[in-house]
C-alpha positions in Angstrom: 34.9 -6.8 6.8 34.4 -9.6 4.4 31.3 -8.7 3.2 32.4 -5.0 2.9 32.3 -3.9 -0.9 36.0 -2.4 0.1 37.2 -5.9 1.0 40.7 -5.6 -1.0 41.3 -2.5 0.5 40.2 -3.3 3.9 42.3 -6.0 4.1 45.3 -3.9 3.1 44.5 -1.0 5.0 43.1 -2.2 8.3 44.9 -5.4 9.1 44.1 -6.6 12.9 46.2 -5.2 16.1 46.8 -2.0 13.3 47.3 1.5 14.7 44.6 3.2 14.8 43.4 6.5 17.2 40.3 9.1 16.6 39.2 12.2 19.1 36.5 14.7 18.7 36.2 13.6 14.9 40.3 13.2 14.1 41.7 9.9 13.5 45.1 8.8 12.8 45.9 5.8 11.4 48.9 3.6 9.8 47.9 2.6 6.4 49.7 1.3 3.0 48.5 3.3 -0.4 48.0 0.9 -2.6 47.5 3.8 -5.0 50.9 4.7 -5.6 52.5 0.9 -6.5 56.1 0.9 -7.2 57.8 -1.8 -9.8 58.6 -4.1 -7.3 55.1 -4.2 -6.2 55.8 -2.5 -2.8 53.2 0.7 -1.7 54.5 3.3 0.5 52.9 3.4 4.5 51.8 6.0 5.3 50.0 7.6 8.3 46.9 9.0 7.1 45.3 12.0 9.5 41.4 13.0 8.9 39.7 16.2 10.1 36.2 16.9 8.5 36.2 14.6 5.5 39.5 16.3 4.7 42.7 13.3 4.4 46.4 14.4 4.9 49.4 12.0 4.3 52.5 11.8 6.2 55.5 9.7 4.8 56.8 6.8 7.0 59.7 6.1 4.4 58.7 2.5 4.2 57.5 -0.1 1.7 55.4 -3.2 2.0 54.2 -5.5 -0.6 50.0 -6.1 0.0 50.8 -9.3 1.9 53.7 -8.3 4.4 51.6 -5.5 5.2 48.3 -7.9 5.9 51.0 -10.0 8.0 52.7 -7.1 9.5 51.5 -6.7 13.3 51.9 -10.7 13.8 55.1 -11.6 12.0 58.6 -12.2 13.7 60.6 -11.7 10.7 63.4 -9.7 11.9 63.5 -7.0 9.1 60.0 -7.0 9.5 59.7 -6.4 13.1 61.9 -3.6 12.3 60.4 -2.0 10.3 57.1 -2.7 12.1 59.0 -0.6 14.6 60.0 2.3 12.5 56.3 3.0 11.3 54.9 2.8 15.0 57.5 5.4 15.7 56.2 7.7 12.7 52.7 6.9 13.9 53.3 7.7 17.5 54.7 11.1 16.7 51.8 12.0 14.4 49.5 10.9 17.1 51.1 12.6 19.9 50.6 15.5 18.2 47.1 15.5 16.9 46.2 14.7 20.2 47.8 17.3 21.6 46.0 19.7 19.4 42.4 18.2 19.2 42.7 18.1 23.5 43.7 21.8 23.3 40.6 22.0 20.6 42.8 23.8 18.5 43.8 21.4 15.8 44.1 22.2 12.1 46.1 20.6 9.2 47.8 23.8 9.7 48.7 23.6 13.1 49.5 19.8 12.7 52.1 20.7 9.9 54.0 23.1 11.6 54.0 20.7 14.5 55.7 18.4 12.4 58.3 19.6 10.2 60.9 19.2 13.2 59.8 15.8 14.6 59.3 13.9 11.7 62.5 14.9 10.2 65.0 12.4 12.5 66.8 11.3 9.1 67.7 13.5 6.2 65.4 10.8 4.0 62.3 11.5 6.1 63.2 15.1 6.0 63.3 14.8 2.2 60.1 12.8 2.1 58.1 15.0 4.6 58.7 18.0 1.6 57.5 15.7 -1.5 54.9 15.1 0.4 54.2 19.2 1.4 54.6 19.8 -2.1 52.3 17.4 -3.4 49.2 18.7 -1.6 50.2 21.9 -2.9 49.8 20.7 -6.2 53.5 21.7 -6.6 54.1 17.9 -8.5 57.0 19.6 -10.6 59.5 20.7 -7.5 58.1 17.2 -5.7 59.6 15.6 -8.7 63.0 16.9 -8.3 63.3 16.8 -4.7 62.0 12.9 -5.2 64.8 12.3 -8.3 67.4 14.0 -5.8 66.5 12.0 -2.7 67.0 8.7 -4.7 70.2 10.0 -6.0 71.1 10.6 -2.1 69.8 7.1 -1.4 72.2 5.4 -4.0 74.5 6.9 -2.1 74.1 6.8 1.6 71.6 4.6 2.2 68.0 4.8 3.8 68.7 6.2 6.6 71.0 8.6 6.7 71.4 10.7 10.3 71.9 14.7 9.6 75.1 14.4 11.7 75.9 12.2 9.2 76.6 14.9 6.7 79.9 16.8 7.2 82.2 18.5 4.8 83.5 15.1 4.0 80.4 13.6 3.2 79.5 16.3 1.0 82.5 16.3 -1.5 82.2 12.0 -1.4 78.6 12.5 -2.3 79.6 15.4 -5.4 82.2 12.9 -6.7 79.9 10.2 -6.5 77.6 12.2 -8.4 80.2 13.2 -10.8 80.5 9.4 -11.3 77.5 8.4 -12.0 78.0 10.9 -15.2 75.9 14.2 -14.3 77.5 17.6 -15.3 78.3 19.8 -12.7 75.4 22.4 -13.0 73.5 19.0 -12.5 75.5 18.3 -9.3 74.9 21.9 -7.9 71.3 21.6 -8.2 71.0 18.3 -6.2 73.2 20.2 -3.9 71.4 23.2 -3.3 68.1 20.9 -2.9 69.8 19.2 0.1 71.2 22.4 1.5 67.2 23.6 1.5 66.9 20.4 3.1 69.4 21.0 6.0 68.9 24.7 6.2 65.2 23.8 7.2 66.6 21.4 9.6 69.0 24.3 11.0 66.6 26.7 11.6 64.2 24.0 13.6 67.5 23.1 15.9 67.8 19.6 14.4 71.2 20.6 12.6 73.1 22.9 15.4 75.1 25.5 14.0 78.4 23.9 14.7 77.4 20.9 12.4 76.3 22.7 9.5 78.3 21.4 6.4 77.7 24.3 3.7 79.3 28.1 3.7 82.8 29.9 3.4 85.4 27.3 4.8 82.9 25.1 4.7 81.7 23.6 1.7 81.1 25.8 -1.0 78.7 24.7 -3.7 80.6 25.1 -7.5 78.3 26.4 -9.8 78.7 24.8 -13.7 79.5 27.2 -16.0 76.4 27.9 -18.6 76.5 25.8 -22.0 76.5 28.0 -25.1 72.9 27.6 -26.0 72.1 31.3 -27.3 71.3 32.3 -31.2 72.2 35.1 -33.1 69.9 37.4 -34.3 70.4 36.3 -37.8 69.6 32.5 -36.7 66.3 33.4 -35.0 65.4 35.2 -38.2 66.2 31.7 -39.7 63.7 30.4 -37.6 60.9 32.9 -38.0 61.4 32.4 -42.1 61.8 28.8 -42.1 58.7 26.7 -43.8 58.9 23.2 -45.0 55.0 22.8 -46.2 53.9 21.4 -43.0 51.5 23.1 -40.6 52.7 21.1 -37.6 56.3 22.7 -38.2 54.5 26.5 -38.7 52.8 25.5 -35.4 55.4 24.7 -33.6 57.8 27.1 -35.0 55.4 30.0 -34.1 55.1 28.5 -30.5 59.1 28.6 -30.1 59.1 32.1 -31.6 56.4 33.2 -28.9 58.6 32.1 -25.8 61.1 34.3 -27.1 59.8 37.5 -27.8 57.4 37.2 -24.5 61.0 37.8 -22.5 61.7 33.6 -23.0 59.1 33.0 -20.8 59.1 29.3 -19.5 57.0 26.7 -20.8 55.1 26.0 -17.7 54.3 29.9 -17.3 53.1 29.8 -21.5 51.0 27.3 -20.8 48.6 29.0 -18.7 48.3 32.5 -20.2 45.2 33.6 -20.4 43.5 36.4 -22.5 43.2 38.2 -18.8 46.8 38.3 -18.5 46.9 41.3 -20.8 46.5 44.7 -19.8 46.7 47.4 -22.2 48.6 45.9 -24.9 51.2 44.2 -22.2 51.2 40.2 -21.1 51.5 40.6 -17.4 52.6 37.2 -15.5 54.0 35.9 -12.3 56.6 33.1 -12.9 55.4 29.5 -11.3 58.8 28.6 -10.4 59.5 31.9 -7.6 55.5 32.9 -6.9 56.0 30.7 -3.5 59.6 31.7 -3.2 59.7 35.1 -2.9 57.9 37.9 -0.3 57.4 40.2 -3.0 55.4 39.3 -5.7 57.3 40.1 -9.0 55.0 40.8 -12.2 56.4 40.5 -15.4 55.6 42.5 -18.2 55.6 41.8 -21.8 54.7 44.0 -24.7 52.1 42.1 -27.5 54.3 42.9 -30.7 52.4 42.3 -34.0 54.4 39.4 -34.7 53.3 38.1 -31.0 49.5 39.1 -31.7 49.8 37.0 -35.0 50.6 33.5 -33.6 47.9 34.3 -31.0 45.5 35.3 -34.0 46.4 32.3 -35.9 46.7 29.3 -33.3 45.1 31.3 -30.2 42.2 30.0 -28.7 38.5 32.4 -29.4 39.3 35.3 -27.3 37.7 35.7 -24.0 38.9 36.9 -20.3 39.1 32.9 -18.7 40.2 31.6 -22.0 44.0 30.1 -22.2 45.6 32.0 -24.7 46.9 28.5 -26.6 45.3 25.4 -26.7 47.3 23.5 -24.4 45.5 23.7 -21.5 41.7 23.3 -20.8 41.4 24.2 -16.9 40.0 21.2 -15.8 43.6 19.4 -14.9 44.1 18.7 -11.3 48.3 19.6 -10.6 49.4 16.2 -12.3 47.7 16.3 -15.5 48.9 19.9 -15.8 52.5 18.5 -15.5 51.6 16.0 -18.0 50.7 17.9 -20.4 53.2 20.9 -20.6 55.9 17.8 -20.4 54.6 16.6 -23.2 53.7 20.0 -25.1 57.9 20.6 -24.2 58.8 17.4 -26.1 56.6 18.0 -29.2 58.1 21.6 -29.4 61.6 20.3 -29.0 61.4 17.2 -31.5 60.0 19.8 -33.7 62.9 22.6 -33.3 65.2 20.1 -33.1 64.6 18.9 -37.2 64.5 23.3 -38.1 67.5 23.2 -36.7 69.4 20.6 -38.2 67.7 21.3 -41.3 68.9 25.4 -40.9 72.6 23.9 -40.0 72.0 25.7 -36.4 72.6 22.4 -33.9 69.7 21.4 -31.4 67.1 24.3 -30.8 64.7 23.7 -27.8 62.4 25.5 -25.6 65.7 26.6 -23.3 67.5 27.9 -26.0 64.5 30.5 -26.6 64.9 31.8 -22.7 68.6 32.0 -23.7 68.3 33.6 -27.0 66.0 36.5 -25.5 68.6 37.2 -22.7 71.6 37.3 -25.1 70.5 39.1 -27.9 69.7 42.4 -25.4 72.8 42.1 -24.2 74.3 42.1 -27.7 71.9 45.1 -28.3 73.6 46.9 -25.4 70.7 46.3 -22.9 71.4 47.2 -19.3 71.8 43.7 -17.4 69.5 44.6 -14.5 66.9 45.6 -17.1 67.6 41.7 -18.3 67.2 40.2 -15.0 63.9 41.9 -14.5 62.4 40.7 -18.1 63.6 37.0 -17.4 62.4 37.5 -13.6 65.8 36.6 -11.6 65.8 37.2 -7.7 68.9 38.4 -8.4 72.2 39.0 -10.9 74.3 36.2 -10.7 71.5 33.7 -12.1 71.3 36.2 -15.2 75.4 35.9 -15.9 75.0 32.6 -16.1 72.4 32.9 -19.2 75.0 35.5 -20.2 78.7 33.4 -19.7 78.4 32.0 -24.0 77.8 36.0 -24.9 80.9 36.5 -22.3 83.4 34.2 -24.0 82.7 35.0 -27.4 83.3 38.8 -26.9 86.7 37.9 -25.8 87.5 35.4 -28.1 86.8 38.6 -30.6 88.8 40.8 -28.5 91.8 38.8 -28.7 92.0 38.8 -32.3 91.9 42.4 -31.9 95.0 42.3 -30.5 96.8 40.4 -34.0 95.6 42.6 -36.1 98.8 45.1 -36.4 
């Protein structure tokens, strides 16, 4: 191995007595990814399965710096012995089961996944872990994000290893105040909750949670919603907007950009990103939203109608026109899932520094990308649009998330209703 050109990686990878198996052209083995190197200088083990040149990753919820890994199968360290015996675990169970499915000579990554979600999910932090890591071969780096951000949150909390039994009714309002504590609003809270009632809803419908231990429901525990900031303009301010020139072709840029998520039914930043001239169809923008296209059965198409003013900010900072052509330059196709994510976080922020100064310039308060989604949904309703009609443009699964766009518009018709009632 010394004189192997992979000689820092072999001796990270493939330390001696390490577990290794292969059958029929599958192997399995434990190794550390010195890829993804934390601050602390500790990579995550993993167990790393290969079929035909093709490499998945399965989470072992462990961390090793290079040299307690090389020293791993020999040491008596007692937290290193255990945790020597928590990844042979993991490996064992991945093993069991490719060798299962190779000696049945059915095995695919597949197969091997579906195999898995139950067994490898003993803790709610390997649960958590086993869906980043679904995610992120799916290229879905955006929802692996927030499920990682909510599992650390979880960690802070709990601990490493935290049994699903563990999480009772009890547990669950601790964990919300704890949250609450650490300063995050409660629509913030809700969201981590939801994310872990995915998480144990999963676990339900496997068996690992029985029914009598499942925290979340009526008489249970009920997630509370946060009630929606006010974060809609009027008419009149968006006009603002669409007037407002300072000299500067970075701030008509921009501007224009803003203006486009709003009239194309406040689409999302991540969905504007990778229009393409294909997407319309006789004079309409027709899209599938990124966030529900894996969520849903049906697949919902939204529809947009090019107005002139839309057609404009395409003429003026479109790219040339052609079918595979993005519709802005913000995108180039060649990004793998992460650079995507990169970029359109970064395309966000330059949109949003940039609203931010019309805004304060216009006296209107902070203006971001958000505030366009909300501005479309609020100034129908002020026209009198029907809700569901709403729903549709802004493609909600259903009502409820469209009354929260809604609750600013809801509050300032009654504050102008009570007035009505003083004026005698």
């Amino acid at each position: 191995c010394k004189s192997c050109a992979n000689f820092r990686i072999c001796t990270q990878t493939k330390p001696k007595e390490m577990l290794q198996y292969s059958k029929d052209g599958t192997s399995v083995s434990a190794m550390l990814d010195t890829r993804r190197t934390k601050s602390d200088g500790k990579c995550p083990v993993k167990i790393r399965v290969t079929h035909r040149r093709t490499r998945w990753y399965y989470p072992t919820g462990k961390d090793l710096t290079p040299e307690e890994w090389s020293a791993l199968s020999t040491t008596k360290a007692r937290a290193l012995v255990s945790i020597r015996k928590d990844i042979e675990s993991s490996y064992q169970i991945v093993r069991s089961a490719v060798e299962e499915l190779t000696t049945a000579g059915a095995f695919t990554f597949d197969a091997l996944n579906n195999r898995l979600k139950g067994a490898t999910s003993d803790t709610v932090n390997t649960a958590f872990r086993a869906k980043i890591s679904a995610f992120n071969q799916q290229g879905q780096v955006g929802t692996a994000t927030v499920y990682d951000t909510i599992l650390k949150g979880i960690e802070r909390f709990a601990g490493a290893h935290i049994p699903f039994d563990a999480v009772t009714v009890s547990w669950l309002v601790r964990y919300a105040a704890f949250l609450q504590s650490e300063g995050k609003k409660q629509t913030t809270i809700a969201i981590h909750l939801r994310h872990l009632r995915a998480i144990l809803n999963e676990a339900r419908r496997q068996g690992i949670v029985k029914e009598a231990q499942y925290p979340f429901g009526r008489g249970r525990f009920e997630i509370q919603e946060g009630e929606g900031r006010k974060m809609a303009l009027t008419l009149e301010q968006i006009g603002q907007i669409a007037r407002y020139d300072d000299g500067s072709e970075a701030t008509a840029k921009y501007r224009d950009y803003w203006l486009f998520l709003y009239l194309c039914n406040g689409i999302n930043v991540a969905d504007f990103v990778r229009l393409r001239y294909r997407d319309i169809v006789n004079g309409e923008i027709c899209f599938v939203r990124q966030k529900t296209a894996r969520t849903t059965r049906t697949r919902k198409e939204i529809r947009v109608v090019v107005t002139d003013r839309m057609q404009a900010i395409i003429d003026r900072w479109g790219n040339p026109p052609s079918s595979d052509h993005f519709l802005f330059p913000i995108l180039d196709g060649s990004e793998d899932a992460m650079r995507q994510k990169l970029k359109t976080q970064y395309f966000t922020r330059a949109v949003n520094k940039r609203m931010a100064t019309i805004g304060e310039a216009l006296g209107i308060g902070n203006i971001s990308t958000y505030t366009a989604r909300h501005s479309f949904a609020t100034v129908l309703k002020r026209a009198g649009a029907n809700i569901a009609y709403i729903s549709e443009s802004l493609g909600h699964n259903d009502l409820k998330t469209t009354e929260n766009y809604l609750a600013s518009f809801e509050r300032e018709e009654r504050v102008k209703n009570a007035e009505l009632l003083t004026k005698f």
